[in-house]
C-alpha positions in Angstrom: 4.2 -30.5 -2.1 5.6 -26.9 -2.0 3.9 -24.3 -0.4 4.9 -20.2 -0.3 3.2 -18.2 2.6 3.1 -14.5 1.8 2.7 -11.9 4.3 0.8 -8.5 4.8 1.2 -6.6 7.9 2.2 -6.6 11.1 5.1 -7.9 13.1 2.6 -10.0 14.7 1.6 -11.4 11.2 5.2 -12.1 10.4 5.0 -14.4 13.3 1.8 -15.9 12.7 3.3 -16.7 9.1 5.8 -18.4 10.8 4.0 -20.7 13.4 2.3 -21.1 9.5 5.4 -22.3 8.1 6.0 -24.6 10.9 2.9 -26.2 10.7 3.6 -27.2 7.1 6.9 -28.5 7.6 5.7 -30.6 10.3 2.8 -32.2 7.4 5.7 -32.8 5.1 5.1 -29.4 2.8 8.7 -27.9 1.7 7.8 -24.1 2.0 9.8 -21.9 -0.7 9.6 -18.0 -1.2 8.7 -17.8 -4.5 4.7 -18.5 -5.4 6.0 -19.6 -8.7 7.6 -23.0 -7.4 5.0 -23.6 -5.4 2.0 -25.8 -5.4 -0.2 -24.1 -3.1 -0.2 -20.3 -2.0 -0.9 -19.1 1.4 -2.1 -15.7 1.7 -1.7 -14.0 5.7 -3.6 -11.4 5.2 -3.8 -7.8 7.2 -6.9 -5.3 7.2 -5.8 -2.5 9.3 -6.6 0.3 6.6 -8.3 -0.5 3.2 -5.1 -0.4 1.5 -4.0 -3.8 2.7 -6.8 -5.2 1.3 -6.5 -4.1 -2.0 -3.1 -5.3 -2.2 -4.6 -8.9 -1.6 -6.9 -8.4 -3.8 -4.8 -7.3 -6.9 -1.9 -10.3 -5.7 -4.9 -13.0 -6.3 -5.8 -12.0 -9.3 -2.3 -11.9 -10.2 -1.9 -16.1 -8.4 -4.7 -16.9 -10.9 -2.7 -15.6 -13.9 0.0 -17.7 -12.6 -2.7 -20.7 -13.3 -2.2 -20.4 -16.7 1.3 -22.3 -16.0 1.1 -24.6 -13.3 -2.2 -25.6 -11.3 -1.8 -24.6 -7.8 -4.3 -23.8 -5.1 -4.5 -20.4 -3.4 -5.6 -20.2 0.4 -6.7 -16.6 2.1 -6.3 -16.5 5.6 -5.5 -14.4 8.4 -7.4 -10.9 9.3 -8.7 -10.4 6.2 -10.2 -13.6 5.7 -11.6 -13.5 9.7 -12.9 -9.9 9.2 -14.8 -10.6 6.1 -16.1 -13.9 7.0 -17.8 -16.2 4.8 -18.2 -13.3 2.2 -14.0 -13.2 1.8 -14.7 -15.9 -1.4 -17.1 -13.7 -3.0 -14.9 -10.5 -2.8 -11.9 -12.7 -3.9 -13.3 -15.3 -6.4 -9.8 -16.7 -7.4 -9.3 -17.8 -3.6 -10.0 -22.0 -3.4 -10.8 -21.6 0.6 -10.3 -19.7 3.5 -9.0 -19.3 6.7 -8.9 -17.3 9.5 -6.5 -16.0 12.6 -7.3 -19.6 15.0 -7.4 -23.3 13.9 -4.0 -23.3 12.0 -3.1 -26.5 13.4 -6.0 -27.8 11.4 -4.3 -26.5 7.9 -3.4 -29.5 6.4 -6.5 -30.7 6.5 -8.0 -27.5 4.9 -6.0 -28.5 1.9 -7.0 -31.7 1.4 -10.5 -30.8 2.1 -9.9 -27.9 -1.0 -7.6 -30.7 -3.5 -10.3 -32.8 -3.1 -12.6 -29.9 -5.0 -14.2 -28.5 -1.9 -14.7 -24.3 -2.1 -15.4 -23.1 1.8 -14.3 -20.7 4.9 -12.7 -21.9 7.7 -13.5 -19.1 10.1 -12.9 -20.4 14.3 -13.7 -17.6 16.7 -10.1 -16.7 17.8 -10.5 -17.3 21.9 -7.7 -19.6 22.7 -3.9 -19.3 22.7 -2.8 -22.0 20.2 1.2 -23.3 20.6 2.4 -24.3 17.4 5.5 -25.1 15.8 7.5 -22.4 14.3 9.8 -21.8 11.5 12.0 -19.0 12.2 12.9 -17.3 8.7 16.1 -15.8 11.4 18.7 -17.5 13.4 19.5 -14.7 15.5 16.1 -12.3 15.5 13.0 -14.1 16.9 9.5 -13.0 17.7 8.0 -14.1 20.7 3.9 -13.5 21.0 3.4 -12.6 24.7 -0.9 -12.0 24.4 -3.1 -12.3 21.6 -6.0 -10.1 21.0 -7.1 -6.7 22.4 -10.1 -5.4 24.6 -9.6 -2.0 24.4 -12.1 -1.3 21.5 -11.0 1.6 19.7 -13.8 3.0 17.5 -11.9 2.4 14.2 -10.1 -0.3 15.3 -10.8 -3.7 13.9 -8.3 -6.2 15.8 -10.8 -7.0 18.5 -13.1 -8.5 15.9 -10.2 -9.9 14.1 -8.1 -11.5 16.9 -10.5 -11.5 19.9 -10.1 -10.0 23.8 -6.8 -10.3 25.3 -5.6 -13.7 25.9 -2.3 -13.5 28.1 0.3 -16.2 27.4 1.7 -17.9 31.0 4.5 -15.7 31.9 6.6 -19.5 32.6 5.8 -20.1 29.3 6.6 -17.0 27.6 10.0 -17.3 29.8 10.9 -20.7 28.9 10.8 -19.6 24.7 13.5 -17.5 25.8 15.5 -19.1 27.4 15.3 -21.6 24.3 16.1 -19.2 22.3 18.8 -18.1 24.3 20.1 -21.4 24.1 20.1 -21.5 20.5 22.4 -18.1 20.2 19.5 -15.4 19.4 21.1 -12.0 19.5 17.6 -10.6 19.7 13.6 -11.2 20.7 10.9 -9.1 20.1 8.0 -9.4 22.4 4.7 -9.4 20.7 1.0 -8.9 21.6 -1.4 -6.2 20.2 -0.8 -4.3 23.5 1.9 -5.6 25.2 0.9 -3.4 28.6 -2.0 -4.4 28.8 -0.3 -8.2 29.1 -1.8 -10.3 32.0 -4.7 -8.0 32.9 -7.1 -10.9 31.8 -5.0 -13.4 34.2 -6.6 -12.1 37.7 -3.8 -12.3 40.3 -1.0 -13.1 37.8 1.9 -11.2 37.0 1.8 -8.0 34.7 3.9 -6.6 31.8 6.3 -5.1 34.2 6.9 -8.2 35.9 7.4 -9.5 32.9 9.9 -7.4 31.3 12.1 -7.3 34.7 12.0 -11.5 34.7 13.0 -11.4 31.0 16.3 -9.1 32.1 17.7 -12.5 33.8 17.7 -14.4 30.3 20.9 -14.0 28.5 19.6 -12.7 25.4 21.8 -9.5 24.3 18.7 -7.6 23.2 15.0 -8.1 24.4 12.3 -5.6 22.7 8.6 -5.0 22.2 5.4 -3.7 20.4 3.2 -2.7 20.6 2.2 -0.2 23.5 -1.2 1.3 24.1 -0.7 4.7 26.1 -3.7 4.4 28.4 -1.9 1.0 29.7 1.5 2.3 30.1 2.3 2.1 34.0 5.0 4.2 35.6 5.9 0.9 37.0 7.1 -0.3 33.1 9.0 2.8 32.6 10.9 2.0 36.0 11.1 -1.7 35.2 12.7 -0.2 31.4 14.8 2.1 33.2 16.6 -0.7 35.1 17.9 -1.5 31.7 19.9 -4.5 31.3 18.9 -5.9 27.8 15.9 -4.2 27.4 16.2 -2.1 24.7 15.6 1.6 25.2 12.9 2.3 22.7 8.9 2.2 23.0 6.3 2.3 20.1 3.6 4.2 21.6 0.8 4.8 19.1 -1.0 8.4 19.8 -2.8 8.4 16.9 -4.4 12.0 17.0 -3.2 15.5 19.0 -6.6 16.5 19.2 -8.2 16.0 22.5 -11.5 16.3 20.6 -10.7 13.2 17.7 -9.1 11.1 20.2 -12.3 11.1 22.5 -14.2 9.9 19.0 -11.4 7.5 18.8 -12.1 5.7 22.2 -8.4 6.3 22.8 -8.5 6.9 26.7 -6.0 9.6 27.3 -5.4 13.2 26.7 -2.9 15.0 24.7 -2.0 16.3 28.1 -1.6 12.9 29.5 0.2 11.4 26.6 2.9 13.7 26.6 3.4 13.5 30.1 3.8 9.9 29.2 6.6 10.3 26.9 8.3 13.0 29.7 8.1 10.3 32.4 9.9 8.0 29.7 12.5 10.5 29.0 13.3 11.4 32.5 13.6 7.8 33.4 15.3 6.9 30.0 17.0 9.4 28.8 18.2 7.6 25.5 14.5 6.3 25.1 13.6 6.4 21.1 9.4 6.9 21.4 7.9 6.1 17.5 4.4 6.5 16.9 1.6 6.0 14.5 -0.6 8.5 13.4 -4.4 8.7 11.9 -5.1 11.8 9.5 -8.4 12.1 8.4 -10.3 10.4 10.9 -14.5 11.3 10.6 -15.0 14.9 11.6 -11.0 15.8 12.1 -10.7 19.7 11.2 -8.1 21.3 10.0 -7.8 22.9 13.9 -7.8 19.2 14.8 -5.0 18.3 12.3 -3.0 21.2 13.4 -2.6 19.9 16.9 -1.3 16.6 15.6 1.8 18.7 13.6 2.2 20.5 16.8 2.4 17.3 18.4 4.9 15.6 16.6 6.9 18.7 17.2 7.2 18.7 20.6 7.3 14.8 21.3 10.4 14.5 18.9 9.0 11.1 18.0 12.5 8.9 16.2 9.9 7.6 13.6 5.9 8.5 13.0 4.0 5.6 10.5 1.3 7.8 9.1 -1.8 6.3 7.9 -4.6 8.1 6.2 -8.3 6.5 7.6 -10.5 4.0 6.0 -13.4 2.7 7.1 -13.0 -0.9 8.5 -15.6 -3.0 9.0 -17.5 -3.8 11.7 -16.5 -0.7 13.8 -17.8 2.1 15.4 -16.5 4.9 13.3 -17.2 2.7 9.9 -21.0 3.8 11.0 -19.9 8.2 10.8 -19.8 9.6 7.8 -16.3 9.9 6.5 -16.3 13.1 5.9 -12.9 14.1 5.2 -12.2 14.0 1.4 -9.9 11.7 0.1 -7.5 14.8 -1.3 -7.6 16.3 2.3 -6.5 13.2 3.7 -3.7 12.8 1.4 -2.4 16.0 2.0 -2.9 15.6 5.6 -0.3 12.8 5.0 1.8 14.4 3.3 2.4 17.4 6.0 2.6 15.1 8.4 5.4 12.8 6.9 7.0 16.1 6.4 6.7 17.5 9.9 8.1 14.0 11.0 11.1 13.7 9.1 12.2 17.2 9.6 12.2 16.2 13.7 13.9 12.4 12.6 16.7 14.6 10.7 17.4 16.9 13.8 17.8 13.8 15.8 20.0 12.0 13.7 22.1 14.7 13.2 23.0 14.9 17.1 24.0 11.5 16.3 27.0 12.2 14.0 30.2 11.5 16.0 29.2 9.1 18.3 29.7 5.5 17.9 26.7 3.2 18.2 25.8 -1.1 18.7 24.5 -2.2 15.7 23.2 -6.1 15.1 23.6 -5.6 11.2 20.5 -7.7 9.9 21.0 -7.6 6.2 23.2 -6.2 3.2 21.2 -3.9 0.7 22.7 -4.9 -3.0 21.1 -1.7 -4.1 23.4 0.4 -1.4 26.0 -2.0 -1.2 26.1 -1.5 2.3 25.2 -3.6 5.4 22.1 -2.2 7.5 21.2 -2.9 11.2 19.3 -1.8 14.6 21.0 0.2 17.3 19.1 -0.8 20.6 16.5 2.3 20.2 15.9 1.0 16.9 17.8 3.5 14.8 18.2 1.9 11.2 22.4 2.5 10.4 23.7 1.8 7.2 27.6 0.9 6.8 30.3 -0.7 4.5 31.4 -3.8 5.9 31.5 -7.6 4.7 28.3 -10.2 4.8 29.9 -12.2 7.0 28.8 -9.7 10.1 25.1 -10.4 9.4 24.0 -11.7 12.6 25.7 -10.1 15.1 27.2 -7.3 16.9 29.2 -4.0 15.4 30.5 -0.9 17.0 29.6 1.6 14.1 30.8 5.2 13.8 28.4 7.9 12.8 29.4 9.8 10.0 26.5 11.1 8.6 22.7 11.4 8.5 19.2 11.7 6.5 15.5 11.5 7.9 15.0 7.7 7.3 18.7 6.6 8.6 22.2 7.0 10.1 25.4 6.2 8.1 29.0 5.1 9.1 31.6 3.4 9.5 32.5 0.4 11.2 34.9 1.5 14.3 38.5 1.3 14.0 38.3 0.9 9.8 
């Protein structure tokens, strides 16, 4: 049997696709790319903003067509499928069964229970860490999930529903993954967790994130990130343990959301403007070459124009690398699903707009101080459509360079010759 897992969302969902993948292989399934070879059809599903969902939504009608062909069943799991319980096979009536964020061990038996004819949600209350195997779809960049779950409880914010409270991973464990990895030749590991800083809070006496991140600097891994950070869990005692540098790469995700102190109240956020960018000070005093990205919320219930102002202004003085702008949607099951959203839909897309804008002008002005220098890149992939190989630096600058396929996996000293909003480009050193 051949079985395609598509993906929606996250980092963290990448991985989960993977531990998915591994589970299969394990059964006997051969997992291919395309859901036309394939005899079953996995969807991991996000529901973050309303646009993920309707992307799921139009892709199974379009599995169904597909039908027509070839019989194959199509499964719905992940966050959409947990958030929308039992009612996920009404709203999506070409999905055979279900399943949620938990319980992918049992997955192999969901699809015999659904061959055998049987429509139904499998829907586990995610509260346990479950080890699984995993398929890495890259031999030298891995994910590693740190803590599942967040109990933060922002008011639009439906991953504690979707994923459950924090749920720390042993730090022994977490250690041990990397030094296997390590083993195995990985150039790079992401840690993982819906916010990382807040890792081992729920494990009394235990070690933190910062204890974390300085024991990870002893595994010989060239390149050891993270994401994603909450700023009312960001200790000064992370920065310091970031500052010591060794493989930790110098770049935090640090979502603000809002520059209104008024709207991030509503959110639940629990910080200030004020306090956030002292944050990002602290990080660039300690770090000087720190790259801090961000995600941003236009259109949130009740934001004025006032309110969205302060957000431009914001992004102007943080100099944020990157800023992933989303415009609200209700999500449900959350606080702010029960206010009115009364920002129109018009607003919030030009709210979107202006912001991208505002945010690319600041990523071109960076950028540019970059032409001249010569940066690491660990070249991930060649683009047929650029005919040009593109990597990371370690602040997670995306650089784009002529060079052979062969360099895919590791390590290139590039020279900057030039620059737009989204990306640097140059030259490999020396050529």
């Amino acid at each position: 049997m051949k079985a395609c897992i598509l993906t929606w969302g996250c980092q963290q969902n990448e991985h989960h696709s993977e531990e998915i993948a591994g589970v299969l292989r394990e059964a006997g399934y051969t997992v291919v790319d395309d859901p036309e070879d394939a005899d079953i059809v996995l969807l991991n599903t996000c529901m973050v903003r309303g646009r993920a969902e309707e992307k799921v939504i139009g892709r199974v009608g379009e599995l169904q067509r597909l039908r027509r062909t070839r019989p194959r069943l199509i499964g719905v799991g992940g966050c959409m499928a947990q958030g929308r319980g039992e009612g996920i096979l009404d709203l999506l009536p070409g999905a055979d069964f279900a399943f949620g964020t938990s319980g992918v061990a049992e997955l192999p038996a969901l699809i015999s229970r659904a061959q055998a004819g049987e429509r139904f949600a499998s829907l586990p209350s995610p509260n346990g860490l479950d080890r699984l195997p995993i398929a890495r779809r890259s031999p030298f960049q891995a994910y590693v999930t740190i803590a599942e779950g967040c109990s933060h409880g922002c008011a639009y914010c439906v991953v504690p529903r979707v994923r459950g409270p924090l749920r720390s991973r042993p730090m022994g464990e977490v250690l041990a993954e990397l030094a296997g990895l390590a083993r195995a030749g990985y150039q790079e590991a992401t840690l993982l967790g819906q916010n990382v800083d807040a890792y081992g809070r729920d494990l009394g006496d235990g070690p933190d994130f910062a204890a974390l991140l300085r024991a990870a600097t002893q595994i010989p891994i060239p390149r050891i990130r993270f994401t994603s950070s909450h700023p009312a869990y960001m200790s000064d005692d992370v920065i310091s343990a970031l500052a010591n540098g060794g493989n930790l790469c110098p770049h935090v995700h640090l979502a603000v959301q809002s520059g209104s102190d008024r709207v991030l109240q509503a959110m639940g956020r629990g910080y200030t403007r004020a306090r956030f960018l002292a944050l990002v000070h602290r990080l660039r005093e300690a770090i000087p070459e720190v790259n801090v990205t961000t995600d941003v919320i236009v259109g949130f219930p009740g934001e004025t124009e006032e309110d969205f102002a302060l957000t431009l202004s914001l992004i102007a003085e943080a100099r944020f690398g990157t800023v992933y702008v989303a415009a609200y949607s209700p999500r449900p099951g959350t606080r702010a699903a029960r206010l009115p959203d009364s920002v129109p839909a018009r607003v919030k897309a030009e709210r979107l707009a202006r912001a991208l804008d505002a945010s690319r002008q600041v990523a071109l002005s960076l950028h540019r101080a970059r032409v001249g220098t010569t940066v690491e890149v660990l070249v991930e992939a060649f683009l047929p459509a650029k005919g040009r190989l593109v990597g990371k630096t370690p602040d997670f600058r995306t650089v784009l360079f002529p060079g052979d396929r062969a360099m895919i996996g590791g390590l290139a000293m590039v020279t900057i010759e030039g620059a737009t909003a989204g990306a640097l480009h140059g030259r490999v050193e020396g050529e």
